[in-house]
DSSP file (Angstrom, degrees, kcal/mol; ACC not computed):
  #  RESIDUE AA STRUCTURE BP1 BP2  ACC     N-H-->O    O-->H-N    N-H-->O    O-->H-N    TCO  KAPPA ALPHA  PHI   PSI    X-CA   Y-CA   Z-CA
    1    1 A X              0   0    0      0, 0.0    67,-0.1     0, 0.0     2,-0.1   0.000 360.0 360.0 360.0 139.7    7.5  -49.1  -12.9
    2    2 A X    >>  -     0   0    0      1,-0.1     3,-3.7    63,-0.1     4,-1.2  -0.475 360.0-108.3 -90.6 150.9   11.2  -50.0  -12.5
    3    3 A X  H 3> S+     0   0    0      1,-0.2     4,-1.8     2,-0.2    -1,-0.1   0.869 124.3  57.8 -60.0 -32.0   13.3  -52.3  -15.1
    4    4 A X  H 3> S+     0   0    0      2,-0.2     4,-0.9     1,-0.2    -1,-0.2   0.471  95.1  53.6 -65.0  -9.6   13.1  -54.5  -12.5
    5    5 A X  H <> S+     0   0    0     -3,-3.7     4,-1.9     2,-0.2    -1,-0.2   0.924 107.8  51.4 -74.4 -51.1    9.5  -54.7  -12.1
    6    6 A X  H >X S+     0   0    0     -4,-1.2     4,-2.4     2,-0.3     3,-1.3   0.983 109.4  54.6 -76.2 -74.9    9.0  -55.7  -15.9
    7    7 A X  H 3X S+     0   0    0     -4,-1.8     4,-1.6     1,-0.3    -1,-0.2   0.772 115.3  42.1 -33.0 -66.6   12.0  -58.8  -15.3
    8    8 A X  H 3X S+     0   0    0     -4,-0.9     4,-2.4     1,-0.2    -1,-0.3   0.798 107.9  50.6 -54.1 -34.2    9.9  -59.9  -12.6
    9    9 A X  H <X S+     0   0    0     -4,-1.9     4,-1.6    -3,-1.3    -2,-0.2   0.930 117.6  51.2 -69.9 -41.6    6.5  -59.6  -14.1
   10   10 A X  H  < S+     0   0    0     -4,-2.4   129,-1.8     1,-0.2    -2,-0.2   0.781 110.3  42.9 -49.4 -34.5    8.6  -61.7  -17.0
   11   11 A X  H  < S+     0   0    0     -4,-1.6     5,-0.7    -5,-0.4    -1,-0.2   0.905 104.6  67.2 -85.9 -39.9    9.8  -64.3  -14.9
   12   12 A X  H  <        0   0    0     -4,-2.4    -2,-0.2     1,-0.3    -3,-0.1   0.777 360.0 360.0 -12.0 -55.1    6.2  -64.4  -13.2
   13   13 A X     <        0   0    0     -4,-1.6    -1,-0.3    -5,-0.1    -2,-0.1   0.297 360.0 360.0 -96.3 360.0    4.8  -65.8  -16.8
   14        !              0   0    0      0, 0.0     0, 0.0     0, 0.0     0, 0.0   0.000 360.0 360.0 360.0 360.0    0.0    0.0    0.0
   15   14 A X    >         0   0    0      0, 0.0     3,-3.6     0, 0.0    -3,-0.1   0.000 360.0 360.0 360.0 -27.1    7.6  -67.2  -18.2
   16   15 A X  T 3   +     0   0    0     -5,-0.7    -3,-0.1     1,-0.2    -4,-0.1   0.826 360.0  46.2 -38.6 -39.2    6.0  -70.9  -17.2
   17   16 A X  T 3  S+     0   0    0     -5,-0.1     2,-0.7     2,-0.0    -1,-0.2   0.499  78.3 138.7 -81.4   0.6    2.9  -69.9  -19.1
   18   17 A X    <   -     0   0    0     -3,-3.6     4,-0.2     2,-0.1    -5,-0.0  -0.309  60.9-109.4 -62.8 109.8    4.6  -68.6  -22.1
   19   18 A X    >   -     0   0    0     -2,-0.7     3,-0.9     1,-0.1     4,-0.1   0.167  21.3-121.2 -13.4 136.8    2.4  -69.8  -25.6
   20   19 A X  G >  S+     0   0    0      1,-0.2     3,-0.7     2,-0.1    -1,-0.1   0.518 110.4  72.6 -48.3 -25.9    4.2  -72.5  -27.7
   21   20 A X  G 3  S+     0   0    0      1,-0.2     3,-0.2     2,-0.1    -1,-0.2   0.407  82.9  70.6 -86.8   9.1    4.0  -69.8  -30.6
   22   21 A X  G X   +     0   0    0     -3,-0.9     3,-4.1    -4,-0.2    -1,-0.2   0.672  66.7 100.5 -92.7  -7.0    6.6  -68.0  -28.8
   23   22 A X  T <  S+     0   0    0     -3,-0.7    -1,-0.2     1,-0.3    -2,-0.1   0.764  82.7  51.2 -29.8 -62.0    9.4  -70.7  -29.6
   24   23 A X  T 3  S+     0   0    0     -3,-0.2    27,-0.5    26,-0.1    -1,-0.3   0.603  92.1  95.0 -80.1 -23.5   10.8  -68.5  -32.4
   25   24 A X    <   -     0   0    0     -3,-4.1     2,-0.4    25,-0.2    25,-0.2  -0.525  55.9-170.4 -63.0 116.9   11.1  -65.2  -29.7
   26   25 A X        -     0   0    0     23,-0.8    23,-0.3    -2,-0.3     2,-0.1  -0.788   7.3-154.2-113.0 100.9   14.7  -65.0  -28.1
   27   26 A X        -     0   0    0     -2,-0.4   109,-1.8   111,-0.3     2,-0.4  -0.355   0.6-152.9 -78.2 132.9   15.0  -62.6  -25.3
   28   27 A X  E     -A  135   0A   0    107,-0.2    19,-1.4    19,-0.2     2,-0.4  -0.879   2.2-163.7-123.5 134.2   18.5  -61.0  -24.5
   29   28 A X  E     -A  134   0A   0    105,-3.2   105,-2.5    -2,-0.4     2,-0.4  -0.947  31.3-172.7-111.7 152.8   19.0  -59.9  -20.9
   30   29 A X  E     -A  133   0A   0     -2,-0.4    15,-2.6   103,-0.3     2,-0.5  -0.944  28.1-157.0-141.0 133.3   22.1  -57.5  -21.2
   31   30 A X  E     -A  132   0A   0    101,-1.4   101,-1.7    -2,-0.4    13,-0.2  -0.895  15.3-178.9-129.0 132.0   24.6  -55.5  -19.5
   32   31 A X  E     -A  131   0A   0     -2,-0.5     2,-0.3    99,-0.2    99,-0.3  -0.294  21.0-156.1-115.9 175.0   26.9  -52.2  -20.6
   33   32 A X  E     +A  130   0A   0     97,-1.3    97,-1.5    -2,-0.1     2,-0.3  -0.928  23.5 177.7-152.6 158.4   29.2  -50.2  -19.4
   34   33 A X  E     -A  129   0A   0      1,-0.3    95,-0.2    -2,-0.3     9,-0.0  -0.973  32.0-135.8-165.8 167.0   29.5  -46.2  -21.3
   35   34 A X  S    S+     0   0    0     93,-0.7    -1,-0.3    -2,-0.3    94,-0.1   0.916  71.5 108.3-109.4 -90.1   31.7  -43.3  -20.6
   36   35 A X    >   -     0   0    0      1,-0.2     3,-0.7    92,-0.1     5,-0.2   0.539  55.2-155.7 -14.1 111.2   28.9  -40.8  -20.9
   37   36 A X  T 3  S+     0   0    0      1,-0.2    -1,-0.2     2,-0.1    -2,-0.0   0.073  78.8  76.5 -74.6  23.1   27.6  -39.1  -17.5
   38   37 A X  T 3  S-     0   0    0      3,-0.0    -1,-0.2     1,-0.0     2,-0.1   0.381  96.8-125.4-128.6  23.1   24.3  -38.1  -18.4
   39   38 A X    <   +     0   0    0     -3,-0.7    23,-0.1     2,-0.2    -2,-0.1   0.151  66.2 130.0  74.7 -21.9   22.8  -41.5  -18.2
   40   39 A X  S    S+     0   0    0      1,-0.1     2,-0.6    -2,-0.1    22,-0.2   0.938  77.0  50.0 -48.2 -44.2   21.2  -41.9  -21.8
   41   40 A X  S    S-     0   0    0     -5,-0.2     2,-0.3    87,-0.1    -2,-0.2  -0.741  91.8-157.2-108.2 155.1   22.7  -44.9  -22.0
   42   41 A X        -     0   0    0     -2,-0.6   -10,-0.1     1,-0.1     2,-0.1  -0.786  28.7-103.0-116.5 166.0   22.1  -47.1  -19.1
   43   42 A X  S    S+     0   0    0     -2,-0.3     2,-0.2     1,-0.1   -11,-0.1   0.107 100.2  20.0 -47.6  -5.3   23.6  -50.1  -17.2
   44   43 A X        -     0   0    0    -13,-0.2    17,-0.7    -2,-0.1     2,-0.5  -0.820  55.4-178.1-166.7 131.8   21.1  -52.7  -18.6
   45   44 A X  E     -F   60   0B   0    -15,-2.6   -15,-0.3    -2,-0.2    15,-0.2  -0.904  15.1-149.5-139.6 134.3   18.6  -53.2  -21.5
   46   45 A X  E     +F   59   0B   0     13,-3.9    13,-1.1    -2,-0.5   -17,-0.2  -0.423  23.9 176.0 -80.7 169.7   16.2  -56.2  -22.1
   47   46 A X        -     0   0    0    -19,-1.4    11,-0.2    11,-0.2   -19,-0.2  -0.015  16.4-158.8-164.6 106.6   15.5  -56.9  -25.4
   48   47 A X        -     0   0    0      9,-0.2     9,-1.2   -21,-0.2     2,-0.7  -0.096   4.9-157.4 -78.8 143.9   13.5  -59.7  -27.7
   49   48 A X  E     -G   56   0C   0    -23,-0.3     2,-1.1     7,-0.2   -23,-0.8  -0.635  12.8-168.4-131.3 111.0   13.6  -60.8  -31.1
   50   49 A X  E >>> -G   55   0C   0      5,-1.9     3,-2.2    -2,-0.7     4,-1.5  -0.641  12.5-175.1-127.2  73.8   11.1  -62.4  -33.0
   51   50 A X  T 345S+     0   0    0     -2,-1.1    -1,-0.1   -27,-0.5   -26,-0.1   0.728  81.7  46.3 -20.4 -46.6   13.1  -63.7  -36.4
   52   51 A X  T 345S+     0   0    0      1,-0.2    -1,-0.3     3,-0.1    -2,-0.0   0.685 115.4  41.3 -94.0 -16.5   10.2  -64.9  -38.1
   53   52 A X  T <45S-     0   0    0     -3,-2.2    -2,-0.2     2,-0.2    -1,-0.2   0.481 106.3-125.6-114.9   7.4    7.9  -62.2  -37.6
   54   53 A X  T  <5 +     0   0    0     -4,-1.5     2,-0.4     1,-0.1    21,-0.4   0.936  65.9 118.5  62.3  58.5   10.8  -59.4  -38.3
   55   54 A X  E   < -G   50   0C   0     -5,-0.9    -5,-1.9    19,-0.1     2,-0.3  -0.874  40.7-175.0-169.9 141.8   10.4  -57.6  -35.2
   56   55 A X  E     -GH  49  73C   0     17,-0.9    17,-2.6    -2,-0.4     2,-0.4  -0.618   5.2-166.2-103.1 144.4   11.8  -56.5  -31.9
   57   56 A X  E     - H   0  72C   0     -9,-1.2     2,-0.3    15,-0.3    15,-0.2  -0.995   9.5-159.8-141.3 157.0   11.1  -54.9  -29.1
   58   57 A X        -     0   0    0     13,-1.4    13,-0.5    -2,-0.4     2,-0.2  -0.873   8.2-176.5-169.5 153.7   13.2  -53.3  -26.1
   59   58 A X  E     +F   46   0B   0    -13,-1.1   -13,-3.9    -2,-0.3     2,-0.2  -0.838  17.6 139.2-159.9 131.2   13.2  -52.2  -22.5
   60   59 A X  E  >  -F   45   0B   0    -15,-0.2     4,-2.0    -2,-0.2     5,-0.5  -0.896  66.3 -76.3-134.0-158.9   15.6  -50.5  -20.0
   61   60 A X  H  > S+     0   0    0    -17,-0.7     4,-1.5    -2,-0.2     3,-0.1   0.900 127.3  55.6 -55.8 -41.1   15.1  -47.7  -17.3
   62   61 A X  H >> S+     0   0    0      1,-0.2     3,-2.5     2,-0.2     4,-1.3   0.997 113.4  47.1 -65.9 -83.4   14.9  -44.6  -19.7
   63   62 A X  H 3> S+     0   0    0      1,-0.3     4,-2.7     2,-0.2     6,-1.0   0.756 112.4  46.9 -55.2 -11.2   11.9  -46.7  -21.5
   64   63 A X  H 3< S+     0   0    0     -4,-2.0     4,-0.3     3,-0.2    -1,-0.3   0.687 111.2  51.7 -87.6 -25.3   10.0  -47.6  -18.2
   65   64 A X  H << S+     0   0    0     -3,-2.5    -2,-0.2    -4,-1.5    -1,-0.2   0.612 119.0  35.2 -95.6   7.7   10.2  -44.3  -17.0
   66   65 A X  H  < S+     0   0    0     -4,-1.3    -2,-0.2    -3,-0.2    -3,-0.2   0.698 137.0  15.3-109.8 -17.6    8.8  -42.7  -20.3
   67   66 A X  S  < S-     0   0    0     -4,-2.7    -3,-0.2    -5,-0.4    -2,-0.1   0.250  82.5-131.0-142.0  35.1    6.5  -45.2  -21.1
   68   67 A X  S    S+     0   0    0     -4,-0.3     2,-0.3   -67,-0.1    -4,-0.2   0.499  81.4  42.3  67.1  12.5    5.8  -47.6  -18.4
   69   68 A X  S    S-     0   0    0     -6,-1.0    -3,-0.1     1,-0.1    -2,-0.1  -0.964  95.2 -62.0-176.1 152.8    6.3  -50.8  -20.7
   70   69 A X        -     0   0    0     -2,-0.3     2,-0.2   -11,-0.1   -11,-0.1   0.123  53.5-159.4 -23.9-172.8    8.5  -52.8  -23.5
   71   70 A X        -     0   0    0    -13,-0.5   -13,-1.4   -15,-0.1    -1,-0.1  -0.611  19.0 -92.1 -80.0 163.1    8.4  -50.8  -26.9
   72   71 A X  E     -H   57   0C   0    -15,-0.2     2,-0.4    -2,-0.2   -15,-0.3  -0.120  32.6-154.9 -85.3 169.0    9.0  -51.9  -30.4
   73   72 A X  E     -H   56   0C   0    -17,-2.6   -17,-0.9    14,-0.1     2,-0.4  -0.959  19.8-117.1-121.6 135.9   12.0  -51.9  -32.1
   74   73 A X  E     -B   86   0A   0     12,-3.6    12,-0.9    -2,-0.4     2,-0.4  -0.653  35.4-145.7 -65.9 131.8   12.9  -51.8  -35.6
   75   74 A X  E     -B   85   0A   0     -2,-0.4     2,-0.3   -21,-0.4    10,-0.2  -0.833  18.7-178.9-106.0 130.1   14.8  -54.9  -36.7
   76   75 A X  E     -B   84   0A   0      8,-3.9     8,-2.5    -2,-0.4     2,-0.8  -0.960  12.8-160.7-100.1 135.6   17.8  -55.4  -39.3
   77   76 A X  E     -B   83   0A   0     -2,-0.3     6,-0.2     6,-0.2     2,-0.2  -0.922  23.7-157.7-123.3 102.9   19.0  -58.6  -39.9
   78   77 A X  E >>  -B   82   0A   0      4,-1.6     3,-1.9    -2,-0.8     4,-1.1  -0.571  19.9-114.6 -88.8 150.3   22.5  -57.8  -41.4
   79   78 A X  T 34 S+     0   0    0      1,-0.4    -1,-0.1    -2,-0.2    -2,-0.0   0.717 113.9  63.5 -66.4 -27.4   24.7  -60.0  -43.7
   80   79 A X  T 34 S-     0   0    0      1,-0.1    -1,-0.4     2,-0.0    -3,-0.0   0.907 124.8-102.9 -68.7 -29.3   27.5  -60.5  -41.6
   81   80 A X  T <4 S+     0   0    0     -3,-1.9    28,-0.3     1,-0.6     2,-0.2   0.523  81.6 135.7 121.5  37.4   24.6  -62.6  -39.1
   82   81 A X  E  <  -B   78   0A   0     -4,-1.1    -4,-1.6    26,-0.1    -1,-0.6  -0.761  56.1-130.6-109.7 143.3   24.6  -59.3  -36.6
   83   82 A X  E     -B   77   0A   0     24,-2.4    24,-0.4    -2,-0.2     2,-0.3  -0.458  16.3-163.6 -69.6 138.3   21.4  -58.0  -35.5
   84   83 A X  E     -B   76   0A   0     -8,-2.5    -8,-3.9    -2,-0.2     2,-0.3  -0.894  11.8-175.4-135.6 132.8   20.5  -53.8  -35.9
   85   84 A X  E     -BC  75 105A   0     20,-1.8    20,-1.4    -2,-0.3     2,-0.3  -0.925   5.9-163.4-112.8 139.4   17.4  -52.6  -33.5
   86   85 A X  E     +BC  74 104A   0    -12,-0.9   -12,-3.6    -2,-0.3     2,-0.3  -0.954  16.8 159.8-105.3 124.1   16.2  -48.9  -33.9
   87   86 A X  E     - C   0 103A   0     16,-0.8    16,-1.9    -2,-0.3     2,-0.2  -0.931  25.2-132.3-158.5 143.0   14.1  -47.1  -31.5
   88   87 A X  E     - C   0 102A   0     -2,-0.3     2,-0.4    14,-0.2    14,-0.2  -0.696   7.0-170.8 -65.8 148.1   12.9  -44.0  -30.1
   89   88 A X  E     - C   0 101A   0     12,-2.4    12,-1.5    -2,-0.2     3,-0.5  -0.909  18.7-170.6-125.3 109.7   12.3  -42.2  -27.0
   90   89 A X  E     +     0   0A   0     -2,-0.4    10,-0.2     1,-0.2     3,-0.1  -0.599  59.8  13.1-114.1 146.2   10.6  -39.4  -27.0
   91   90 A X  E     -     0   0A   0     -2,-0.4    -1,-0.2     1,-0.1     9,-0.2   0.630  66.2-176.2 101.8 -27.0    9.9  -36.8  -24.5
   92   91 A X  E     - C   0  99A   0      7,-1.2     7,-1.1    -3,-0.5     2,-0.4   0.185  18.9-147.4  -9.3 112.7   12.6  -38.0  -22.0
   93   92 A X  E     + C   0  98A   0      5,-0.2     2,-0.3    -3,-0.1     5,-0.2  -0.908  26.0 171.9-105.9 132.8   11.9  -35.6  -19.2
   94   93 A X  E >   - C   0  97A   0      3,-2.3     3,-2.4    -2,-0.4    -2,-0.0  -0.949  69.1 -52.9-140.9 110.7   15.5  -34.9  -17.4
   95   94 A X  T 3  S-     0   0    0     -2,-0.3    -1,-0.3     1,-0.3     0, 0.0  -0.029 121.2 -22.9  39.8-142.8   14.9  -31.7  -14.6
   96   95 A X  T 3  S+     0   0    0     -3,-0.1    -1,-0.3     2,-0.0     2,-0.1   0.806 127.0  87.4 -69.2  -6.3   13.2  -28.6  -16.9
   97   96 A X  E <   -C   94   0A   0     -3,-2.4    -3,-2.3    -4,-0.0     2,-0.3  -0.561  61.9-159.4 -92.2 173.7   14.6  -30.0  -20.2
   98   97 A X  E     -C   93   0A   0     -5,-0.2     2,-0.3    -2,-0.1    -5,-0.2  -0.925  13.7-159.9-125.8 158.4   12.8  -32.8  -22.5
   99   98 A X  E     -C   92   0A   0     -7,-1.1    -7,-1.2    -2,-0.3     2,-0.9  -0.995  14.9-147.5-131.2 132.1   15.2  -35.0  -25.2
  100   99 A X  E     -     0   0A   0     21,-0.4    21,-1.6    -2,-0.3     2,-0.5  -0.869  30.5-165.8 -61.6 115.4   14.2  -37.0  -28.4
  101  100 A X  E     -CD  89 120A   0    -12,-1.5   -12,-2.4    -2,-0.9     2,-0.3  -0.992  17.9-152.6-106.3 137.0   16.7  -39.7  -28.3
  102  101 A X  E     -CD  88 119A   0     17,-3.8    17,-1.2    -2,-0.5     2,-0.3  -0.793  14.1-160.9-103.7 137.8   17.4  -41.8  -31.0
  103  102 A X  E     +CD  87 118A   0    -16,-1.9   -16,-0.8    -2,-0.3     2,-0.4  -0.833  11.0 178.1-117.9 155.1   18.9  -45.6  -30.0
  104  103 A X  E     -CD  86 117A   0     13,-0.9    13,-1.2    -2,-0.3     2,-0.3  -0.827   5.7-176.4-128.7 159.4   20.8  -47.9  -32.4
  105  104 A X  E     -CD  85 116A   0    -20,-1.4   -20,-1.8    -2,-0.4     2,-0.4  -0.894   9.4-166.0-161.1 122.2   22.0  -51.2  -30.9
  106  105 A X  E     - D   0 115A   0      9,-1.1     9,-4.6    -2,-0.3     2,-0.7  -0.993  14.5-165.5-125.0 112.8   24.2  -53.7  -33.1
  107  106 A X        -     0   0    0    -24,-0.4   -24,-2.4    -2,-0.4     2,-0.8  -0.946  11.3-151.1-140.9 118.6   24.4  -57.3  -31.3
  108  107 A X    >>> -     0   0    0     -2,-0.7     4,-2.5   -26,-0.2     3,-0.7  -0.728   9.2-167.4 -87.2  97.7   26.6  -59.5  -32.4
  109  108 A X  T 345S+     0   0    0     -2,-0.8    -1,-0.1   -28,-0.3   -27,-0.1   0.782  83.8  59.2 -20.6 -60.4   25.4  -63.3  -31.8
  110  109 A X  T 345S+     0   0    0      1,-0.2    -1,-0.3   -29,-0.2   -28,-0.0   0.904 121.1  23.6 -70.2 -27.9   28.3  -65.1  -32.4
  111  110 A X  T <45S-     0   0    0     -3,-0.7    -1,-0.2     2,-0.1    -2,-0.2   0.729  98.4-123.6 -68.6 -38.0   30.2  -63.3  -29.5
  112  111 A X  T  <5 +     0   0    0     -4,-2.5    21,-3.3     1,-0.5    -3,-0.2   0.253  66.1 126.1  90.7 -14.2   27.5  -62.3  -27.6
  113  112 A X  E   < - E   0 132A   0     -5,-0.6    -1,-0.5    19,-0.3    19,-0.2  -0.154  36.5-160.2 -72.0 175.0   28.4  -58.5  -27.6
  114  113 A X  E     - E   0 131A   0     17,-0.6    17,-1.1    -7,-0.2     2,-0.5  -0.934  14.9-142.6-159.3 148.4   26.9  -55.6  -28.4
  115  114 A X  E     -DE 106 130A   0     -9,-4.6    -9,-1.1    15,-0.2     2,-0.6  -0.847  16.5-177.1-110.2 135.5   27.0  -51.4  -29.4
  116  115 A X  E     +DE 105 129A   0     13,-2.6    13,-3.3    -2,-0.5     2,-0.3  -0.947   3.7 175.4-136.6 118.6   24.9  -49.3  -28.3
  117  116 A X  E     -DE 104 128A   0    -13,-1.2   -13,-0.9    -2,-0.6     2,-0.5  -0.992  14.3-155.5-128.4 138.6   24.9  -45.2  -29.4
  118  117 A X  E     -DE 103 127A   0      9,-1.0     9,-1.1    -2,-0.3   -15,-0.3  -0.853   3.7-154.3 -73.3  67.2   22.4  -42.8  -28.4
  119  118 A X  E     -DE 102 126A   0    -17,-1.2   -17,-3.8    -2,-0.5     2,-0.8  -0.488   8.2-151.6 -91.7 150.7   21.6  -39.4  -30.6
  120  119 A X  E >   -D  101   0A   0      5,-1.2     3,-2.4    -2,-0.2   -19,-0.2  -0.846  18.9-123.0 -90.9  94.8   20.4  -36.9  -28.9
  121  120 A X  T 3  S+     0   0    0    -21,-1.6   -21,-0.4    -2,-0.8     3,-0.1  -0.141  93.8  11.6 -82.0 122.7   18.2  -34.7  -31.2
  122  121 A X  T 3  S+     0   0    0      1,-0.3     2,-0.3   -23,-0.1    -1,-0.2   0.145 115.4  90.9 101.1 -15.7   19.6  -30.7  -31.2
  123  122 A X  S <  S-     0   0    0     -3,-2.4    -1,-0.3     2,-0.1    -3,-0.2  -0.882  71.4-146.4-116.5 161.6   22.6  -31.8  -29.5
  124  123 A X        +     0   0    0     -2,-0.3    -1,-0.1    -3,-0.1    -3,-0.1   0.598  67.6 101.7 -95.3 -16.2   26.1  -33.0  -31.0
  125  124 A X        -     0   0    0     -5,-0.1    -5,-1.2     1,-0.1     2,-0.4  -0.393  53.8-161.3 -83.9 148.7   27.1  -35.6  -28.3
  126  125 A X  E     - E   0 119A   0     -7,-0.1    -7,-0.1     2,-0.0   -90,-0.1  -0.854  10.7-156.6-133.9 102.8   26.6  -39.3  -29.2
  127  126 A X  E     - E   0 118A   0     -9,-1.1    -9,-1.0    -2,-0.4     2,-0.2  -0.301  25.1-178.8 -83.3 165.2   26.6  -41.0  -25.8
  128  127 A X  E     - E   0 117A   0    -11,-0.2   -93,-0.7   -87,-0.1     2,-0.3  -0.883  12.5-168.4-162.4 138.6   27.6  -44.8  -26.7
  129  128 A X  E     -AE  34 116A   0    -13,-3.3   -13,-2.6    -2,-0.2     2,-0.3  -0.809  14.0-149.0-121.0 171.4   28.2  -48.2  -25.0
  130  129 A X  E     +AE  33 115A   0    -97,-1.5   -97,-1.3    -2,-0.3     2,-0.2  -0.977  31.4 146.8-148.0 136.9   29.5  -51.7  -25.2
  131  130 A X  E     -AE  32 114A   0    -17,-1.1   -17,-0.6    -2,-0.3     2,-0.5  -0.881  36.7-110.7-149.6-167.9   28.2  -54.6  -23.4
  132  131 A X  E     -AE  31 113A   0   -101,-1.7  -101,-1.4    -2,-0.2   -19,-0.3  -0.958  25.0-153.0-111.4 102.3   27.5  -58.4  -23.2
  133  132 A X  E     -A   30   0A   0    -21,-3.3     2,-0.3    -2,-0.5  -103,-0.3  -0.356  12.3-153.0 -78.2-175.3   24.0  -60.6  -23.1
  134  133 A X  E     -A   29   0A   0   -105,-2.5  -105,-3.2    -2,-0.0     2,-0.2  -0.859  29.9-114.5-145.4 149.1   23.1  -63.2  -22.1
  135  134 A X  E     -A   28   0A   0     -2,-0.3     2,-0.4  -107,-0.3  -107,-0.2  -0.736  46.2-139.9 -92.0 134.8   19.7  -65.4  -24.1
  136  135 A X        -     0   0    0   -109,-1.8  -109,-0.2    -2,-0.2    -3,-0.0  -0.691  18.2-143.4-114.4 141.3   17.2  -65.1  -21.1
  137  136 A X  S    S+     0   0    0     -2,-0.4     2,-0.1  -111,-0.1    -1,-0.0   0.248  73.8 110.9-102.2  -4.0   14.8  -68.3  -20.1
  138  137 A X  S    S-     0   0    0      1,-0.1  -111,-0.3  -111,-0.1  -127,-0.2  -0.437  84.1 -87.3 -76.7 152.8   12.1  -65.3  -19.3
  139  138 A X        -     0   0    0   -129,-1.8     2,-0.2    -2,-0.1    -1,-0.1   0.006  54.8 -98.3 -33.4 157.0    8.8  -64.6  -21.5
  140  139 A X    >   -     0   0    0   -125,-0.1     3,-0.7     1,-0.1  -115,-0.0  -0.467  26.2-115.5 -77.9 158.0    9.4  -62.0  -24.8
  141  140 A X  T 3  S+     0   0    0      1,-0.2   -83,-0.1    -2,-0.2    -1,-0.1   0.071 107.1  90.0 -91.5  -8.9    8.4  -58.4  -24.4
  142  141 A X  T 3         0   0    0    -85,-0.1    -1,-0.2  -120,-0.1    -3,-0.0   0.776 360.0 360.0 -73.8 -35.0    6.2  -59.4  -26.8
  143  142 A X    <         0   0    0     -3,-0.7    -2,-0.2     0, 0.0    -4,-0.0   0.491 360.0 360.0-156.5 360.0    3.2  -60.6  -24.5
């Protein structure tokens, strides 16, 4: 399933979305990276659920390793920046596989975001910079 499946199946539901979802804000986002080898990619979804401390994330890399949202770790840091943590494990890219490790730092009041990649066994640290946008679709949560 394509990042673009999951956005539609989101917009699909968001009319039905639970009243307990109020506190969920969902970031649709788009990046731009100097790295050719695609770890980081041209768009990544991602929700955040403040009250329940917890996050979750989707772009192409995670929909082609695991067919659906996955969670994120959430930091809520002093300056009133977001930090989400996640793995991907397994990445299959022609005969090799990669761990990658994701960090993403999204700044509110601007609307930005950083996004760095490691790549476990290798020394490159792909990274990007983008923008979001707060999304009127359902959370990645349900």
């Amino acid at each position: 399933m394509r990042l673009n499946s999951i956005v539609a199946a989101l917009s699909i539901t968001a009319v039905s979305a639970p009243a307990a979802l109020a506190d969920t804000t969902t970031y649709d986002c788009s990046m731009s990276s100097l790295e050719g080898r695609g770890f980081i990619r041209d768009r990544i979804i991602f929700s955040i659920d403040l009250e329940k401390n917890k996050a979750a994330v989707v772009d192409d890399l995670v929909m082609a390793t695991y067919d659906a949202p996955i969670p994120a770790a959430l930091s809520q840091l002093g300056n009133g920046h977001y930090r989400l943590k996640w793995d991907v494990k397994n990445l299959k890219s022609g005969a090799q596989s990669f761990n990658l490790s994701y960090t993403l730092q999204y700044r509110p009041e601007t609307n930005a975001f950083n996004i760095r990649a490691l790549v476990r066994g290798y020394d490159n640290r792909p990274f990007g910079s983008g923008t979001c946008k707060i999304s009127t679709e359902k959370s990645l949560f349900g």
